[in-house]
C-alpha distance (Angstrom), angle and dihedral (degrees) to the residues before:
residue distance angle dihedral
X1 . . .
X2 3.76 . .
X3 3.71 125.4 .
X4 3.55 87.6 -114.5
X5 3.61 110.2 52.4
X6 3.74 87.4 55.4
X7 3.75 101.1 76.3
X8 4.06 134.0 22.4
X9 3.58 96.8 -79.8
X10 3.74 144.6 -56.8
X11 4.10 145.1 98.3
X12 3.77 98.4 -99.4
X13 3.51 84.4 -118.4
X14 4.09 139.0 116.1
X15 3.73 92.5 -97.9
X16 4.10 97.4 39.4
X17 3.87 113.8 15.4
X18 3.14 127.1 -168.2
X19 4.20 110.5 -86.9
X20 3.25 127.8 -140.2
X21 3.88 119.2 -152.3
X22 3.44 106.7 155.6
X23 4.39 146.0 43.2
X24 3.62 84.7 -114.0
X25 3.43 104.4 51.3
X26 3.77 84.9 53.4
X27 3.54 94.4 48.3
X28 3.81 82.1 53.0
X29 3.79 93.1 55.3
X30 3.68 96.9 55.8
X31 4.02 98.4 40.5
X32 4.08 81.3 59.4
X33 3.69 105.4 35.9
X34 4.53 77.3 50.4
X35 3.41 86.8 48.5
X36 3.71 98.2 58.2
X37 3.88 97.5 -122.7
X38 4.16 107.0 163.6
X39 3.75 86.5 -156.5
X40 3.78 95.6 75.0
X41 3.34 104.7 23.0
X42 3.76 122.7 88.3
X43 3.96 90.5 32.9
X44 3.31 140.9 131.3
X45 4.37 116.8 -108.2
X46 3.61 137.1 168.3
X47 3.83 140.6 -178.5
X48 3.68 125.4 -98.2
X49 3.85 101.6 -177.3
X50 3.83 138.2 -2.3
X51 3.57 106.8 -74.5
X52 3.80 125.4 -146.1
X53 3.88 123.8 -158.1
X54 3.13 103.2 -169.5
X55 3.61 93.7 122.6
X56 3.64 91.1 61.9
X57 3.34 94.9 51.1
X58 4.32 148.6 71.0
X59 4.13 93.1 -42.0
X60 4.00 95.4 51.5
X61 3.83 98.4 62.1
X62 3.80 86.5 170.6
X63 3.72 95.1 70.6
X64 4.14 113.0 80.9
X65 3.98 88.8 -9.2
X66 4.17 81.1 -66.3
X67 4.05 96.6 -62.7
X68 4.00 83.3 126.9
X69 4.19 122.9 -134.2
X70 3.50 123.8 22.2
X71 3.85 103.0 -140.8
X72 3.76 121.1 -120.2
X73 3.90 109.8 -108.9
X74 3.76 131.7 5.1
X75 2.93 146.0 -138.4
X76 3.78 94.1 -88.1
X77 4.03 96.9 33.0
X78 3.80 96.7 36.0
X79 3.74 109.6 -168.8
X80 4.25 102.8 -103.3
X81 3.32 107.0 -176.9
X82 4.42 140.8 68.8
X83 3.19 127.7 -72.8
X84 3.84 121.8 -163.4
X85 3.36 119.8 -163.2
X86 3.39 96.2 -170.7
X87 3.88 94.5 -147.8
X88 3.96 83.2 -70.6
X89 3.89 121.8 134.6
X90 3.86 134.1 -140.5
X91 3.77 124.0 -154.8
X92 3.60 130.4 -176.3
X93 3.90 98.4 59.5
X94 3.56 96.6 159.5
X95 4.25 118.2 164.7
X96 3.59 122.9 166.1
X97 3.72 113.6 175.9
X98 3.42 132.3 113.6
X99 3.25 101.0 -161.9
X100 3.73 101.9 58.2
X101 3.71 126.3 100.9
X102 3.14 127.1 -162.0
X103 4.05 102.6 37.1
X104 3.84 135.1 178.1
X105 3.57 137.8 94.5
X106 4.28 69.9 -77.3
X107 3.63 118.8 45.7
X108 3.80 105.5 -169.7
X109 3.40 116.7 1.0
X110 4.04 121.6 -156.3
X111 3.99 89.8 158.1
X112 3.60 149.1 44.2
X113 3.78 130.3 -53.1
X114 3.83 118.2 169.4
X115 3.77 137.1 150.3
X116 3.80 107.1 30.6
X117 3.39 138.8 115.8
X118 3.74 127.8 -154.7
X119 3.89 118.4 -161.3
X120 3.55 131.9 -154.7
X121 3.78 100.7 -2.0
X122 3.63 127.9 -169.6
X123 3.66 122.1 -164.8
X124 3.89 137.9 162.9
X125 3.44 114.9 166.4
X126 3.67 147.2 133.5
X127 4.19 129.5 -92.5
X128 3.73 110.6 -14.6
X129 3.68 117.4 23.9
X130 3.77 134.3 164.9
X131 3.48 135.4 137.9
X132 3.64 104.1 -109.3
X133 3.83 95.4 34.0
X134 3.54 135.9 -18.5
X135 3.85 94.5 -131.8
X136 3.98 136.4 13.6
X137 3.46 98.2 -157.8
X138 3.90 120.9 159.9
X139 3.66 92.6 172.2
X140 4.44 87.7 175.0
X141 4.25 88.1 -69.7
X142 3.27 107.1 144.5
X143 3.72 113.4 -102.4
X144 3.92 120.7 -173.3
X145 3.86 92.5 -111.4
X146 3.88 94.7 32.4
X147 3.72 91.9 -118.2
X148 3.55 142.5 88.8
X149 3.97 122.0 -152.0
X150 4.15 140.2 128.4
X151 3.53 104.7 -133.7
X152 4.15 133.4 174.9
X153 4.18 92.8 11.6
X154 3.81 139.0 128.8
X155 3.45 135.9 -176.8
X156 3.92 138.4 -164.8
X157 3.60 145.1 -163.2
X158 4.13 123.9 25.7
X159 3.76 138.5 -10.2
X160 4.12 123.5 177.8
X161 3.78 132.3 -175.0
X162 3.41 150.5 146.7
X163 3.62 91.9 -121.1
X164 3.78 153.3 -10.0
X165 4.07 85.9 30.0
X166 3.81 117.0 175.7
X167 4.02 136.8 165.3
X168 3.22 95.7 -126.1
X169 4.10 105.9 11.2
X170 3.96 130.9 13.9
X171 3.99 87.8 -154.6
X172 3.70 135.0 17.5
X173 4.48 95.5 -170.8
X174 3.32 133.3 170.5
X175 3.48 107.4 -4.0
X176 3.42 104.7 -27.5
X177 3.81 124.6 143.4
X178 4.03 135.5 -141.1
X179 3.74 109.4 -175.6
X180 3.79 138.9 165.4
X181 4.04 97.1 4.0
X182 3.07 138.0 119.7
X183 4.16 142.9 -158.8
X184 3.55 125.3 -140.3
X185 4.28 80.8 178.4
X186 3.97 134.1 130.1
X187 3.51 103.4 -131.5
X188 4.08 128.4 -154.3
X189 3.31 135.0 170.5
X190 3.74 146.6 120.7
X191 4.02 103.7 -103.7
X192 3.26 139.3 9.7
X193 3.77 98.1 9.8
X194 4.19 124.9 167.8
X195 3.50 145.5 177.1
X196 3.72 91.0 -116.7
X197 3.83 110.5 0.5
X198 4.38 128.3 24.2
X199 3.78 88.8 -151.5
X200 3.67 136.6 -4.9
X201 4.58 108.5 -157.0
X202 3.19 153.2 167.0
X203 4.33 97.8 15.4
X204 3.89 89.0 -18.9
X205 3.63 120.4 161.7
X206 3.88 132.3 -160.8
X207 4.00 110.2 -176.7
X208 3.60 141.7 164.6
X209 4.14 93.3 5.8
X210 3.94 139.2 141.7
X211 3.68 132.2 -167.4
X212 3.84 129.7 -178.6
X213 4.02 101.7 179.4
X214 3.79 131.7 111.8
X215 3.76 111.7 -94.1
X216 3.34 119.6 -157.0
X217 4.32 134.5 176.9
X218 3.31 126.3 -174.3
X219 3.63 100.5 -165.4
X220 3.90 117.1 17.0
X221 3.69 143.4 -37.8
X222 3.80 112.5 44.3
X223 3.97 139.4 161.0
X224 3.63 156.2 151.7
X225 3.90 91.8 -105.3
X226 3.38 113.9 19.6
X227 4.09 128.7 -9.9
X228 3.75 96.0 -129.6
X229 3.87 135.7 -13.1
X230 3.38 121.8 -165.9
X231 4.00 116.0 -108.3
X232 3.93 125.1 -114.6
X233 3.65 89.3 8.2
X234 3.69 122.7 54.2
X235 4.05 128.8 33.6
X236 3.27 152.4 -132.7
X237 3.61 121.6 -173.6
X238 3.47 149.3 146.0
X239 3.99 91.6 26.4
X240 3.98 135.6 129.1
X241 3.68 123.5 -144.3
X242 4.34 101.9 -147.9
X243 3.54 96.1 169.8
X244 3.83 130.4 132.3
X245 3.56 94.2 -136.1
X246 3.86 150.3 4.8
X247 3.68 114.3 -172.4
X248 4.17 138.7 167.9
X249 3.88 123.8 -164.1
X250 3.87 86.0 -142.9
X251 4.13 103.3 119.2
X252 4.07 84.2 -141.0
X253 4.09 102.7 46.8
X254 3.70 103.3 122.9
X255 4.30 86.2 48.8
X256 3.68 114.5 26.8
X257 3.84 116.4 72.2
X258 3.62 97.2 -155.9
X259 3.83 87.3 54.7
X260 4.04 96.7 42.8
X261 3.21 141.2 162.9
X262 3.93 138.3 168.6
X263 3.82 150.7 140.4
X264 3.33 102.3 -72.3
X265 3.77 109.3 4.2
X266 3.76 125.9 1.1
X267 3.85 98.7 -131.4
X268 3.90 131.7 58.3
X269 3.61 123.4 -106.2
X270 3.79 143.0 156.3
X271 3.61 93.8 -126.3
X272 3.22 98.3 71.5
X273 4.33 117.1 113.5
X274 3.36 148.8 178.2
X275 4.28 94.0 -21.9
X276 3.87 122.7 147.3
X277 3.93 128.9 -157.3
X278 3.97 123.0 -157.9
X279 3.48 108.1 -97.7
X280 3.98 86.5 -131.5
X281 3.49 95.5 59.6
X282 4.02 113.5 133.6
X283 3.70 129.4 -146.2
X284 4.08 117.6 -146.6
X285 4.04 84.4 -76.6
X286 3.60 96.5 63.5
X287 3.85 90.1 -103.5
X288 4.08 141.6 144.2
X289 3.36 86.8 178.8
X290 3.41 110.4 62.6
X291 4.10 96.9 78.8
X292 3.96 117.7 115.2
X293 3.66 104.7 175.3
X294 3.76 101.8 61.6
X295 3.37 111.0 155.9
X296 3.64 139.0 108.5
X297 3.70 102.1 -98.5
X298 3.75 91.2 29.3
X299 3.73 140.1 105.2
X300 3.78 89.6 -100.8
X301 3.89 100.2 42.2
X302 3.32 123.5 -141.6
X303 3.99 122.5 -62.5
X304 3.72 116.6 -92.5
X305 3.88 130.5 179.1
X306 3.61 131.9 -141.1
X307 3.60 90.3 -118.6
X308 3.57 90.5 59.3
X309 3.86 100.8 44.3
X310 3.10 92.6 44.2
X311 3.62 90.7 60.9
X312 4.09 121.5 89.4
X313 3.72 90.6 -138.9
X314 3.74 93.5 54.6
X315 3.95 85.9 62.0
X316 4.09 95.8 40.0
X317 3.75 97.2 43.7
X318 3.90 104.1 112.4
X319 3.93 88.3 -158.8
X320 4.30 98.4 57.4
X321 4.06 80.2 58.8
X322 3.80 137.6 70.7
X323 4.40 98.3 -109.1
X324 4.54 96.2 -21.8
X325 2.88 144.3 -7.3
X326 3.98 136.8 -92.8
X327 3.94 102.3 -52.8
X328 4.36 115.3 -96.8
X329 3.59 91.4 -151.9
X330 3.81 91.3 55.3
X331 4.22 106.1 40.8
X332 3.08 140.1 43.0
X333 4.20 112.7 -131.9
X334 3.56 120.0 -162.2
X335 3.70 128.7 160.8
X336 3.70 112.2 -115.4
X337 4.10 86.6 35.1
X338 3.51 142.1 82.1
X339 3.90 111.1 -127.7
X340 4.04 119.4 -82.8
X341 3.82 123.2 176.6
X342 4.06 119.4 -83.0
X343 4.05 84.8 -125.1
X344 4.14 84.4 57.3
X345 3.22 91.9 41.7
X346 4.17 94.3 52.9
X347 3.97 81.7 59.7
């Protein structure tokens, strides 16, 4: 069948991508993207209409023997082209498999996902789960715009793993970019567990992100951001930790560094910049108090109030960031409110 009668209309180019309208047609995307086919990979796609999955997931036990979503890309045919949300949402994400790696609404990610919002997820899965992809890998493939990033997204509800466990990514690896999102997600896991991001390697970068979920790590390496990134070479800056809590069962969290745990990632590293924790954010004990590394380009982050985030200058204010500010053209900033996306906000 033809590229074209697959989806709801479009080229799969720049110009005319690819739209899609329906669960199906999604569903369609990821069984050939899986399946290696060159024809739809590396294109361009876009939402037409909110989609809901809900026939892929918990209630349909007849679809993948009931374990819910099968991810688009793996980590053999990672998905290489853009994806456009189109300020759209999809609800009904619903995976339950704890074998599978690699586990979103994206899999493996060597491409571009921006725009989209994903509502009331509900993930448990093995390594690398988040609920817009499970990794963001570039890893020198060759992706149609030769980069590799999740921009403009959020996500809410629940995310499980075993490891590298994020709201919005299990993985960012090898110079792969999350940027402007943020999670509204519980996350669990047993390493390497964040608020937006498990892990972030090998030239990773996490920038210009906020979470509010419980995080919680039952073995080591746990924060509000991102469970562990990977000192002298990847990044995360420019981010606030919101949550109510980040805790590890480890007896030694707050002193070992194998076992760690902190605002915004649970390891130290000098590439750390400009990030900000709530000042009421507990540890496992029920504590604010508990924090050592407060600082602004620290594990910790630096102290901020709810009077202050919740302020649109706080956001704005090129001087509380490393360079600028949160972008105008991308949020929405209203006093009273954390930040949401102008194409959320047009809802």
């Amino acid at each position: 069948m033809r590229a074209d009668n697959l989806f709801a209309g479009g080229k799969g180019t720049k110009a005319s991508p690819y739209t899609i309208a329906t669960a199906e047609q999604l569903a369609m995307l990821a069984q050939k993207i899986n399946a290696g086919d060159a024809a739809y990979n590396s294109k361009y796609y876009k939402l037409a209409a909110d989609i809901n999955l809900s026939g892929y997931g918990e209630a349909n036990k007849t679809f993948n023997n009931g374990k819910g979503w099968i991810p688009v890309g793996t980590a053999n045919n990672r998905f290489t082209g853009s994806f456009d949300g189109n300020g759209k949402k999809v609800s009904g994400l619903f995976i339950n498999d704890a074998n599978l790696k690699d586990a979103g609404l994206f899999g493996n990610v060597c491409g571009i996902v921006i725009n989209l919002g994903i509502m009331d997820v509900d993930i448990t899965a093995s390594d690398r789960a988040g609920g817009i992809a499970g990794s963001v890998n570039y890893g020198g493939a060759s992706s149609i715009l030769k980069d590799c990033y999740i921009a403009n997204c959020y996500v809410t509800g629940m995310v499980k793993g075993s490891g590298w466990v994020g709201g919005i990514a299990g993985e960012i690896f090898s110079n792969g970019i999350v940027s402007n999102c943020y999670s509204l997600c519980t996350v669990i896991g047993q390493q390497n567990v964040g608020g937006i991001a498990g892990a972030v390697i090998d030239s990773g970068l996490l920038s210009y992100c906020y979470a509010t979920g419980n995080i919680v790590a039952n073995l080591c390496c746990t924060g509000g951001l991102a469970g562990y990134v990977q000192p002298d070479n990847s990044k995360v800056v420019n981010c606030v930790a919101l949550n109510r809590s980040v805790t590890i069962t480890a007896k030694n969290e707050a002193k070992d560094e194998a076992a760690g745990i902190g605002r915004i990632v649970g390891n130290t590293a000098n590439t750390l910049s400009n990030n900000y924790a709530s000042d009421l954010l507990k540890d496992k004990n029920n504590k604010t108090t508990s924090w050592t590394y407060i600082s602004l380009n620290n594990r910790d982050g630096a102290d901020v109030s709810a009077i202050r985030f919740m302020t649109a200058s706080f956001w704005k204010t090129d001087k509380n960031w490393n360079t600028m500010g949160w972008d105008k053209n991308v949020w929405v900033f209203v006093d009273g409110e954390l930040p949401v996306f102008k194409y959320a906000a047009k809802r």
